[in-house]
C-alpha positions in Angstrom: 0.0 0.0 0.0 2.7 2.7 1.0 4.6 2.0 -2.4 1.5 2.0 -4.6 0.4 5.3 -2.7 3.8 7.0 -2.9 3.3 6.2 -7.4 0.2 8.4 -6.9 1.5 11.4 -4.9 4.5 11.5 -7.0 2.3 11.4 -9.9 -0.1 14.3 -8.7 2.7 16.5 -7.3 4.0 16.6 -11.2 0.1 17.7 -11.8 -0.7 20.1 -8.7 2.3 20.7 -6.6 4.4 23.8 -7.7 7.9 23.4 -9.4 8.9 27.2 -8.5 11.4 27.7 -5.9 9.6 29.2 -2.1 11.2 31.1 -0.5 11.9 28.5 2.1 10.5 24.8 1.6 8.7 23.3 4.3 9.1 20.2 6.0 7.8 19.5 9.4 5.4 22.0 10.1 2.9 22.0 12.5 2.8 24.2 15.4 4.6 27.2 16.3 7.5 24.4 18.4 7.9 22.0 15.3 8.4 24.4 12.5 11.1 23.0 10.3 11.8 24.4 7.0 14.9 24.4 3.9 15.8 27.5 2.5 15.2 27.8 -1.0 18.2 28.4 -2.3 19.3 24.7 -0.8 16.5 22.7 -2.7 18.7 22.5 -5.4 21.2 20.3 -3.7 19.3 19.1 -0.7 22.1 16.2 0.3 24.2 19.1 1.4 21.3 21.4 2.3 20.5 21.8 6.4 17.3 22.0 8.2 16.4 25.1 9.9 13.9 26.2 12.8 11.3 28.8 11.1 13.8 31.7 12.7 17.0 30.3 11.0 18.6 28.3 14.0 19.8 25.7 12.7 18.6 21.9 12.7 20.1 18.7 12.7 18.4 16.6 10.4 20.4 14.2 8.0 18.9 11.4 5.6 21.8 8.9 4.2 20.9 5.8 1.9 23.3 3.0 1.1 23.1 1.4 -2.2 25.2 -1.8 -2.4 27.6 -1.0 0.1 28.2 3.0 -0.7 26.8 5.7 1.1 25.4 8.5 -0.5 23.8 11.3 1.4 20.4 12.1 0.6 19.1 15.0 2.9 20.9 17.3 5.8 24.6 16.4 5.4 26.5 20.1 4.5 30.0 18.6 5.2 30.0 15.1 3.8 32.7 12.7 5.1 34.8 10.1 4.0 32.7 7.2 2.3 29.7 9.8 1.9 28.7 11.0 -1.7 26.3 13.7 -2.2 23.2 11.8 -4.4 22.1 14.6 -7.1 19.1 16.6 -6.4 17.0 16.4 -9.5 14.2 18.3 -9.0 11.6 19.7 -5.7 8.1 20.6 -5.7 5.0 21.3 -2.7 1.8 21.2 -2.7 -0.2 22.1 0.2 0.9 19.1 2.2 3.8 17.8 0.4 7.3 18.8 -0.1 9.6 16.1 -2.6 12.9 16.2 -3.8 13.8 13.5 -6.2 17.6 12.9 -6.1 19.7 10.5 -8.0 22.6 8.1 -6.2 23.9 5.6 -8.2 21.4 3.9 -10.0 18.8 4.4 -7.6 16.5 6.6 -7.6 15.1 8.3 -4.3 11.9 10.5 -3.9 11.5 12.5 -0.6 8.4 12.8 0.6 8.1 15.6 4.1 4.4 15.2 4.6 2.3 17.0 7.3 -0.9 16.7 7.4 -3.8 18.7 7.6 -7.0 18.0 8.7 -8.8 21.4 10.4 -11.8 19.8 11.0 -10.7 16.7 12.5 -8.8 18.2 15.9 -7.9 15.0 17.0 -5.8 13.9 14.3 -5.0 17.7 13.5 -3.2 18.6 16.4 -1.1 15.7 16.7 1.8 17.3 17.0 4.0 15.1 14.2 4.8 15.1 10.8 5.8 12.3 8.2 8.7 12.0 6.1 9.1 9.2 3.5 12.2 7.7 1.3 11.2 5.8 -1.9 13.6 4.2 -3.8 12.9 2.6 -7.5 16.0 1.5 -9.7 16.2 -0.5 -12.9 17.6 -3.6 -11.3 17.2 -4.7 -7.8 19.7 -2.9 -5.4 20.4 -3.8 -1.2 19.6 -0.6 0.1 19.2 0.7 3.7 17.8 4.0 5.0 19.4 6.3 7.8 18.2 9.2 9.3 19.3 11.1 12.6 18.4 14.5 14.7 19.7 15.7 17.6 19.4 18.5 20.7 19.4 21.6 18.1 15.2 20.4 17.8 15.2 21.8 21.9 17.4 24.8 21.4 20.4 22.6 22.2 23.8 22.9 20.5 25.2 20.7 17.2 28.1 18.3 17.5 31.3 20.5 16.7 34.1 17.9 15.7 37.2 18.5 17.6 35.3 19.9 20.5 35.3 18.7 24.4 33.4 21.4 25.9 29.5 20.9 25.8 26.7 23.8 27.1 23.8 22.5 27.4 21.7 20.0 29.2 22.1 15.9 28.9 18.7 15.2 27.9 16.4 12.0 29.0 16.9 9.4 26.3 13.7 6.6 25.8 13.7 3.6 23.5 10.6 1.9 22.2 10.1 -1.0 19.9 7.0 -2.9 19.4 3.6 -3.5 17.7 5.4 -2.4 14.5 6.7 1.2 15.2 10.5 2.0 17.0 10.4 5.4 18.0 13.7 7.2 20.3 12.4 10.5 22.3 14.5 13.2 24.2 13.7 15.4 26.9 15.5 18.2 28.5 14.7 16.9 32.2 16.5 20.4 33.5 13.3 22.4 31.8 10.4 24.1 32.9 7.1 24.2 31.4 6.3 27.0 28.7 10.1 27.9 28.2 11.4 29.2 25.4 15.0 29.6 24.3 15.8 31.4 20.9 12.2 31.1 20.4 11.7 27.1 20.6 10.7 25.2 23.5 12.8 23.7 25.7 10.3 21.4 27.4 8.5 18.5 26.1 10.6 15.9 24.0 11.4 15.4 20.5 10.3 11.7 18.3 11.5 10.1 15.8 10.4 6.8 15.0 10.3 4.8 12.2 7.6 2.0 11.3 8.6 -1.5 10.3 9.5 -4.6 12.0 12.4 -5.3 14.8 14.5 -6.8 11.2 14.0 -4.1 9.9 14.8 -0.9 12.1 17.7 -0.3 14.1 18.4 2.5 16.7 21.2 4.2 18.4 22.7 7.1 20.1 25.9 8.1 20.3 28.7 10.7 18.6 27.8 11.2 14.9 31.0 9.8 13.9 30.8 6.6 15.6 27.1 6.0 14.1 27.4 7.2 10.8 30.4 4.9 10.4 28.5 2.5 12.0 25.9 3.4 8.5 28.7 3.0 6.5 30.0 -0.3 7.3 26.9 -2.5 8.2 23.4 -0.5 6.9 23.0 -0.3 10.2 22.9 2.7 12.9 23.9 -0.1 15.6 21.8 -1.2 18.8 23.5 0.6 21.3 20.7 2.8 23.1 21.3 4.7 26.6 19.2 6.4 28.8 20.5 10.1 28.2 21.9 11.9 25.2 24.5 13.8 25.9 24.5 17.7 24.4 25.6 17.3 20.1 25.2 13.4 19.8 22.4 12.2 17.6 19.5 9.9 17.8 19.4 7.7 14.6 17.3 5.1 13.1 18.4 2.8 9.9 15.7 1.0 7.8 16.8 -2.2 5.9 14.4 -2.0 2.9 16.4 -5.1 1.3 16.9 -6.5 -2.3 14.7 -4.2 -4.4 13.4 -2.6 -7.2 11.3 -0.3 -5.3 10.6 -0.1 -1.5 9.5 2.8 0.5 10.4 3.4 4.1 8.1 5.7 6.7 9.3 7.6 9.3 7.8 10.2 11.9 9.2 13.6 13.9 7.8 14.8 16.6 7.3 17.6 19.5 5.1 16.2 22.2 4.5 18.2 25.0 1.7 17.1 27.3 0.6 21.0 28.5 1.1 23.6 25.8 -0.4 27.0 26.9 -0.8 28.4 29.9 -4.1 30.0 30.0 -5.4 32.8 32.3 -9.4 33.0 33.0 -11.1 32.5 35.7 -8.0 30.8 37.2 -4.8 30.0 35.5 -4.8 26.6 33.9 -1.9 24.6 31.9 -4.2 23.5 28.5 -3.0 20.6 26.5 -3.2 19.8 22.8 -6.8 18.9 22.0 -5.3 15.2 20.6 -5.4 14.5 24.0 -8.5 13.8 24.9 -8.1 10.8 23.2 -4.7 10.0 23.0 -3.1 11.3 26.9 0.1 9.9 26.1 3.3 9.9 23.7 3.5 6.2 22.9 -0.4 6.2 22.0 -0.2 9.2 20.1 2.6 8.4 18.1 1.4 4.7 18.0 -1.8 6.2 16.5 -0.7 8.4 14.1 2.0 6.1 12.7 -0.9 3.8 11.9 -2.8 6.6 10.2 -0.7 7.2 7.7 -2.5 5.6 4.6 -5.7 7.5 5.6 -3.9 10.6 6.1 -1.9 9.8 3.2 -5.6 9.5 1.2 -7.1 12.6 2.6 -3.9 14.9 1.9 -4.0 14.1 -2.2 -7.6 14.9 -2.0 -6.9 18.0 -0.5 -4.2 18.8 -2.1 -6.4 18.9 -5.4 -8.8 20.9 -3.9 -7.1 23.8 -3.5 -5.0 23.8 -6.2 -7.8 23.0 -9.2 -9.7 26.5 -6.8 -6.9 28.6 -6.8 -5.9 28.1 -10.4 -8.8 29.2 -11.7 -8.2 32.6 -10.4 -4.8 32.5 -11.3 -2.4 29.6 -11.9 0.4 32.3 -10.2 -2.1 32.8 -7.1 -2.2 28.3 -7.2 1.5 28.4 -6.6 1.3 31.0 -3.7 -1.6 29.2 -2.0 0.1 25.7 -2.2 2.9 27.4 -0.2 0.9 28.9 2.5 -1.2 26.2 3.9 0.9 24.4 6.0 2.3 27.9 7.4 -1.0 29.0 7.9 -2.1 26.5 9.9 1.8 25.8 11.2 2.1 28.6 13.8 -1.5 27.4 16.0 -2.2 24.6 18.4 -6.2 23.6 19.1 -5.9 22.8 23.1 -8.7 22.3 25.7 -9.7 22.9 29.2 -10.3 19.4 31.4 -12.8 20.9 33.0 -14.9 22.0 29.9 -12.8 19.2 27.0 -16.1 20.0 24.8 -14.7 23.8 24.1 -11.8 24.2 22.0 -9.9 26.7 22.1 -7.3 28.0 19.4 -3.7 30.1 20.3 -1.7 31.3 17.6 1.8 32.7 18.0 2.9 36.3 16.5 5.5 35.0 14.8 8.4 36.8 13.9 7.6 39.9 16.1 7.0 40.3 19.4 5.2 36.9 19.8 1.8 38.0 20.9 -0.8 34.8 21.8 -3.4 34.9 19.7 -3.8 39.1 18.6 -6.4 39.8 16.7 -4.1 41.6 13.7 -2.6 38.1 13.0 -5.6 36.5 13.5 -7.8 38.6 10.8 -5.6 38.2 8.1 -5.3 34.5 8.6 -9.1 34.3 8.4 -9.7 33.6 4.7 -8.2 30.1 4.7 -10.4 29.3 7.7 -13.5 30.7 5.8 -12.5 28.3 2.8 -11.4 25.0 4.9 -12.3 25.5 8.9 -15.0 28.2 9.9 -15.1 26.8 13.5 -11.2 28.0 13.7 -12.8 31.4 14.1 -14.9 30.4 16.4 -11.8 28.8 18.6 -9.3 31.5 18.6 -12.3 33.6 20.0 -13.2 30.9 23.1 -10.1 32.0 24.7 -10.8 36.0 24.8 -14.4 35.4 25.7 -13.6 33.3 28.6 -11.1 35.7 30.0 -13.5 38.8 29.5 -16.5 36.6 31.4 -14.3 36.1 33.6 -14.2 39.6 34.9 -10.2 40.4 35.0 -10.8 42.1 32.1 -12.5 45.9 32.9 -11.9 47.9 29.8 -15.0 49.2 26.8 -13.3 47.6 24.1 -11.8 44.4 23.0 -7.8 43.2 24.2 -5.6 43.0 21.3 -3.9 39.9 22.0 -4.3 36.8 25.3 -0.4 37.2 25.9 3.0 36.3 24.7 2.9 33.0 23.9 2.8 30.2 25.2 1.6 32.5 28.4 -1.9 33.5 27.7 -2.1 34.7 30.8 -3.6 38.7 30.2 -3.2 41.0 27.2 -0.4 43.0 26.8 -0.3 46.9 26.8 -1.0 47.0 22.8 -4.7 48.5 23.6 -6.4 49.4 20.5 -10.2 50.4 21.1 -11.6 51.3 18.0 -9.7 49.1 15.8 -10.2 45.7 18.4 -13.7 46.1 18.7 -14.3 46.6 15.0 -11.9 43.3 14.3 -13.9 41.0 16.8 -17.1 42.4 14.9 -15.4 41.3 11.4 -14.9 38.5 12.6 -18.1 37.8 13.9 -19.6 38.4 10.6 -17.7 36.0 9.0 -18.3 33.2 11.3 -21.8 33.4 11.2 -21.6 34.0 7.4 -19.6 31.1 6.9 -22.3 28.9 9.2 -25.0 29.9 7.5 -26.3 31.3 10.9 -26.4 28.0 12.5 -24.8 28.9 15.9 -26.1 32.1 16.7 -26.8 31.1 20.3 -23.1 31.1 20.8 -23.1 34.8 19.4 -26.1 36.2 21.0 -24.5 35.4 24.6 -21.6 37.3 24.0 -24.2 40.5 23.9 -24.2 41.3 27.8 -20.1 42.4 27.2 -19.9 43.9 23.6 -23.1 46.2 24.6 -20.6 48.4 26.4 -18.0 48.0 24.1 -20.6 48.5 20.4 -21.5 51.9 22.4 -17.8 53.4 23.4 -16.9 52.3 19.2 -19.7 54.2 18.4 -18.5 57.6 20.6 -14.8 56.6 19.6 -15.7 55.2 15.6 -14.7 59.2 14.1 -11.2 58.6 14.4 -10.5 61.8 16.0 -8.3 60.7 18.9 -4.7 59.7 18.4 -4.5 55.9 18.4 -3.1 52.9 17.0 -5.3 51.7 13.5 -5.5 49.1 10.9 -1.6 48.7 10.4 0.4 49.4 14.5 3.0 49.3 12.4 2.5 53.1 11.1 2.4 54.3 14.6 -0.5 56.1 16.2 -2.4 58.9 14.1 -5.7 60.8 14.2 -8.5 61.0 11.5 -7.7 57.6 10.1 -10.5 57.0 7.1 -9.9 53.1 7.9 -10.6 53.1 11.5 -13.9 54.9 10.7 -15.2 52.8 8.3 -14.2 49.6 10.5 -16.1 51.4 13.4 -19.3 52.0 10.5 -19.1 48.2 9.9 -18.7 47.2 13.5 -21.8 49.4 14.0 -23.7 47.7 11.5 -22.4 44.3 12.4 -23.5 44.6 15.6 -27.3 45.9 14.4 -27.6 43.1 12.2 -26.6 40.4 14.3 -28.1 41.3 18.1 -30.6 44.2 17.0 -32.1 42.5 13.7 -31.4 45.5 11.4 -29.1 47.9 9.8 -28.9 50.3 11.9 -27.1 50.4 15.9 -29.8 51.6 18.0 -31.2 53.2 14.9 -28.4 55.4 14.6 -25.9 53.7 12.6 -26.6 53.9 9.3 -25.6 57.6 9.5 -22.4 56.7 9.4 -22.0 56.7 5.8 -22.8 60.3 5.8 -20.6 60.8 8.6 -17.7 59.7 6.4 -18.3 61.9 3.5 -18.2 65.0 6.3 -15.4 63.9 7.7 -13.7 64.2 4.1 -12.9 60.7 4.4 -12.6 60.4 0.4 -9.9 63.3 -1.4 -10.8 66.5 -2.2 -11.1 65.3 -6.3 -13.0 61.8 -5.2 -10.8 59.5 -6.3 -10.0 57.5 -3.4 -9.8 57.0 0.4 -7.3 58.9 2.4 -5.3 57.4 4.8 -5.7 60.3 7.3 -9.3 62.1 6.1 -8.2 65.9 5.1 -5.1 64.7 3.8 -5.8 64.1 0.7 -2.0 63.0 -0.7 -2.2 60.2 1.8 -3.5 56.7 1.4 -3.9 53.2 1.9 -5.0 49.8 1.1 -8.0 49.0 2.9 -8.2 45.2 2.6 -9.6 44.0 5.7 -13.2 47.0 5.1 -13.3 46.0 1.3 -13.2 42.1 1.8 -16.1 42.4 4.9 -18.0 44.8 2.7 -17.5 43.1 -0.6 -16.7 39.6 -0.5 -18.9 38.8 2.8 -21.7 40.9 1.8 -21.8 43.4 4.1 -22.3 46.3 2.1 -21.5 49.5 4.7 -19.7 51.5 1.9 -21.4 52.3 -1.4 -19.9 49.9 -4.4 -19.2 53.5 -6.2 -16.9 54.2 -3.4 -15.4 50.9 -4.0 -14.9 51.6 -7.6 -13.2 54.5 -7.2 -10.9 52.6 -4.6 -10.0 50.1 -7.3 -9.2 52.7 -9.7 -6.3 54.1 -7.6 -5.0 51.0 -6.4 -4.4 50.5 -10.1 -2.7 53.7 -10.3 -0.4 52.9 -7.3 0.5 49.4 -8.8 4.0 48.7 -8.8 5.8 45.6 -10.6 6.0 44.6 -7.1 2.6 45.0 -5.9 0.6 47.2 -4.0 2.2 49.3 -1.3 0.1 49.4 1.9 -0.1 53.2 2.5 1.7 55.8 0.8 1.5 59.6 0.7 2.7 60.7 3.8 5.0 58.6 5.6 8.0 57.7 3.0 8.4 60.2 -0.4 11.0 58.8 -3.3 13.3 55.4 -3.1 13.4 55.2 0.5 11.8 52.1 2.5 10.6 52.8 5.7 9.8 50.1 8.2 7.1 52.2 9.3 5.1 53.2 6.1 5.8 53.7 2.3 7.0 51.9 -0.6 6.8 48.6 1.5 4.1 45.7 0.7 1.5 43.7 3.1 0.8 40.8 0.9 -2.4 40.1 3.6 -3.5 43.7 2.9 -3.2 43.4 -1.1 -5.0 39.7 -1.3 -8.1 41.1 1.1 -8.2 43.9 -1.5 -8.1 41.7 -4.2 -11.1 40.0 -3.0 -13.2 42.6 -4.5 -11.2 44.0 -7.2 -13.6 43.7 -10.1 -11.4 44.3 -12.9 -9.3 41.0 -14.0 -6.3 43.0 -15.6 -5.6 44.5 -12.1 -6.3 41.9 -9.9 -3.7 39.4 -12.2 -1.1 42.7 -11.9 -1.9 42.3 -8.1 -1.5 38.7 -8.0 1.7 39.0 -10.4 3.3 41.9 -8.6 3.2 39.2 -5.0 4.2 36.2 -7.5 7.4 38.4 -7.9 8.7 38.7 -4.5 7.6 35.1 -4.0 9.8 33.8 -6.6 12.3 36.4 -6.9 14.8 33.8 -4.8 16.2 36.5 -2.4 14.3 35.9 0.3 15.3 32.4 2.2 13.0 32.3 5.0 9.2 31.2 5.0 7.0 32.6 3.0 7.6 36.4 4.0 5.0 39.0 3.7 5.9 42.2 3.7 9.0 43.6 1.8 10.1 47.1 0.4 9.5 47.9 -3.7 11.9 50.7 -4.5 15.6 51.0 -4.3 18.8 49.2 -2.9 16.3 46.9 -0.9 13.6 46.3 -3.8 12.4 43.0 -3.1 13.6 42.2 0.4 11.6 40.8 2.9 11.3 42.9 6.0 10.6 41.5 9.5 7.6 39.0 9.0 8.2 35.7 8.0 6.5 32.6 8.7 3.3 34.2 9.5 0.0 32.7 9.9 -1.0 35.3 8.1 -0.2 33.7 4.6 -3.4 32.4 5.2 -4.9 35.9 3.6 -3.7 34.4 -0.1 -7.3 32.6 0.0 -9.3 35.8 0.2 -9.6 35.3 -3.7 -11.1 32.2 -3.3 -13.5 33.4 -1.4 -16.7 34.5 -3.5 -18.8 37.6 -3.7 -22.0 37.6 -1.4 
């Protein structure tokens, strides 16, 4: 079954999974802990090519195959020794769950298969917190070949082996061998550790897996220094049987696979990050929440056990999904296909789905801030992530809400507006001092609108009891929803301002959000409607009405106001006239650059400079939200195109970044973000007029 399934995905990756070099290539990605990735510019010799942490620390991860007695590196080894040839990278694509690389050693051929799965509305088997990786051999002529692959502390923050070297920092980790009922798994923990500790932004409690599935004749496993076992690869096929019970700081953990005298034979194997709590959560009391997997599976041997099992019906579900979204995207744009394949597991990779023991039937969902200052589940992150939830998991919405309802019910919270964020994560434990009144409130009402508009209105009870706190807080956005005051708006990133246009019409369509859903009609306490007019007093639109200013009687400045036009347009919500909307497009076409759409302009940067805080820089979430209801198909495929080119432009090595300068020296540079859930916004597209 695993060979004949591996024929088929290699067959539909040729058909759906993009051949363009990512920026980075995932591998194992699945929460924001186990977040492995290969910078692009190594997918062209991947033998030689090293693992990395979504951040850029390195990881140790090597793949080494022996064909007939020579050993020929196949994944993770940069400095090759003695006996060790480099097998030839032929070609790598992804789709949305897949990354290969077909390489070349001898005669044998070898396909790598990094496989995480996704299944959103399945939490059990979503949030198990492993990933697959397969090695698939096919030759001419039968050849003996055997599989080894080893990792080591760098997947807890720890350091790699440095030949030559007697000093170790670090901890000796906890060492644990298991083999039976088909699956041989090794798993390291850093017994020194504390819960919900972080070092170079990984975790440094929990262990690490990997395990392999096959029987005891098959798999072997060892620890020890990397010399001694890769020689121990070299010589036999086999990593050895020499297991201890710690793992002392740089060794490796390995497992070999003996796939035999073959034509073609595939070999499974599984990495891991289990932790049995992963956020501490702040409510009514403070409570360590653990991965919603187990509720079913409390433990690492029956988790692992369990999802080793699964792979075929993963395996099934993953090339179905994997056609899904790429036939969709294509037919807006086979460019947009390419960009979409490369966000999903990002998307999803930076979030875990936990629960609370003492209510297992809520989930809850925390994301991480990636790649800033590491916020738990703000609402800016999640917002633009929101389109691939409204396309593949609605109830996600719903989950990354639970939490900030909970804390607010609980009464800690005692402000008339929404937090921004549960905490820096993985310590939900009370918002940070990032308060944004007008501009939370109006988010939580977004997103409101889409969850009930993506259920069909089938869980309204939920909505209507969150009435007796957002009364308070619907009638401080409606004093507050001009914009007058000096405060934080749509992007924090351009500092505080007064007279934001976008801030007003978010608070116009939090108003009307909030008459619609808990009042039955268009208008807030009959009032709310006016706030259309409102906006063309407060000059909201330039002098010459042509578009929307960024700061209303400013007419030079602007912005791109994705998140108001894809609630107004693509989720039917209709506060601003479609004239208004027009006339929106029509600049945005004018502001176009072979790089995309900058986010704002006008004000903040004039000429070639790039500043971090405003012009000449992209927000690829802010231009696909935008896109959304772009109505003319020459500039939404210029807006598509101009994102294709920073996407593919091979200067950027990290995952998938989103927001990058378009003029001078830096042209094309990523700045700050990377690895963002918010990747997520590349299916607003997708997502179809009301």
């Amino acid at each position: 079954m695993l060979k004949s399934t591996t024929v088929i995905s290699l067959l539909l990756s040729s058909v759906y999974g993009a051949i363009v070099t990512p920026p980075s290539y995932p591998l194992a990605v699945k929460n924001a802990y186990l977040s492995a990735w290969l910078p692009g510019n190594l997918g062209s010799d991947v033998a030689t090519g090293q693992a990395q942490f979504w951040n850029g620390n390195p990881l140790t991860w090597q793949v080494l195959a022996r064909v007939d007695g020579t050993t020929y590196a196949l994944f993770g080894v940069p400095d090759p020794s003695s006996g060790v040839t480099s097998a030839t990278t032929l070609s790598a694509s992804c789709t949305s769950t897949h990354t290969y690389f077909n390489l070349a050693a001898g005669k044998v051929s070898f396909s790598l298969d990094f496989f995480n799965p996704i299944t959103p509305n399945d939490l059990v088997d979503h949030s198990l917190p492993f990933s697959f990786f397969t090695v698939n051999s096919t030759s001419a002529s039968a050849a003996q070949i055997e599989i080894f692959t080893a990792i080591d502390g760098t997947w807890l923050a720890g350091d790699a082996y440095k030949a030559g070297s007697t000093a170790r920092s670090g901890p000796t980790y906890d060492l644990t061998h298991s083999a039976s009922s088909g699956l041989t798994y090794l798993s390291f923990t850093n017994h020194s550790s504390t819960p919900f500790a972080q070092s170079k932004q990984q975790a440094t409690w929990g262990s690490i897996s990997l395990a392999a599935s096959g029987s005891s004749t098959q798999v072997s496993a060892a620890n020890g220094v990397p010399a001694q076992l890769l020689q121990s690869f070299i010589k036999t096929g086999s990593a050895g049987h020499s297991v201890s019970t710690t793992l002392q700081q740089g060794h490796l953990i390995g497992l070999s696979y003996n796939m035999g005298k073959v034509q073609s034979e595939g070999a499974t194997f599984a990495i891991g990050n289990f932790r049995s709590q992963s956020i501490l959560f702040r409510a009514a009391e403070t409570t360590a929440l653990s991965a919603y997997f187990m509720t079913v599976y409390p433990t690492l041997d029956s988790a692992l056990e369990y999802f080793a099992s699964q792979y075929q019906k993963f395996q099934t579900a993953s090339l179905a999904l994997d056609s899904r979204i790429r036939l969709a995207a294509a037919v807006v744009s086979t460019n947009l296909a390419d960009m979409v394949e490369a966000s999903v597991r990002q998307s999803y990779g930076t979030t875990e789905v936990v629960y609370d023991e003492h209510n297992p039937q809520q989930p809850m969902a925390f994301l991480k801030e990636i790649s800033s200052n590491g916020d738990a589940n703000s609402l800016d992150v999640i917002r633009p992530t929101m389109p691939i939830y409204l396309f593949l998991s609605p109830q996600w919405i719903k989950y990354h809400m639970q939490p900030y309802i909970n804390y607010i019910q609980s009464g800690k919270w005692q402000n008339d507006f929404i937090p921004h964020d549960n905490g820096v994560y993985p310590h939900a434990t009370g918002p940070g001092p990032e308060n944004m009144p007008l501009q939370n409130t109006a988010t939580w009402m977004h997103m409101l609108w889409a969850y009930n508009k993506a259920t069909n209105g089938t869980d309204m009870a939920w909505i209507q009891a969150q009435k007796s706190f957002l009364e308070p807080m619907v009638a401080h956005m409606q004093d507050i929803a001009n914009a007058t005051t000096m405060q934080l708006g749509i992007v924090d990133w351009a500092g505080a301002h007064r007279n934001q246009t976008g801030l007003a019409i978010q608070g116009a369509q939090g108003l009307q959000i909030y008459g619609k859903l808990f009042w039955g009609t268009q208008l807030y306490r009959g009032r709310s409607d006016a706030r259309k007019t409102t906006l063309r007093r407060w000059s909201g639109m330039d002098d010459e009405r042509t578009h929307f200013t960024y700061m209303y009687g400013n007419d030079e400045s602007w912005n791109v106001h994705g998140a108001s036009i894809f609630v107004d347009k693509s989720l039917g919500l209709k506060t601003m006239p479609d004239s208004a909307w027009q006339l929106e497009e029509e600049w945005y076409g004018k502001k176009t650059t072979k790089l995309g759409l900058p986010y704002i302009g006008g004000f903040a940067t004039k000429g070639d400079q790039c500043n971090p805080h405003g012009g000449n820089l992209v927000i690829t979430e802010w231009t696909m939200r935008a896109i959304a209801g772009v109505s003319n198909t020459t500039l939404r495929n210029e807006l598509i195109d101009g994102s294709y080119a920073f996407f593919t432009n091979k200067l950027n090595n990290v995952p998938f970044p989103t927001r990058y300068c378009t003029v001078g020296a830096n042209a094309g540079l990523f700045q700050l973000c990377r690895a963002r859930s918010t990747v997520g916004s590349l299916f607003a597209p997708l997502i179809p007029y009301d």
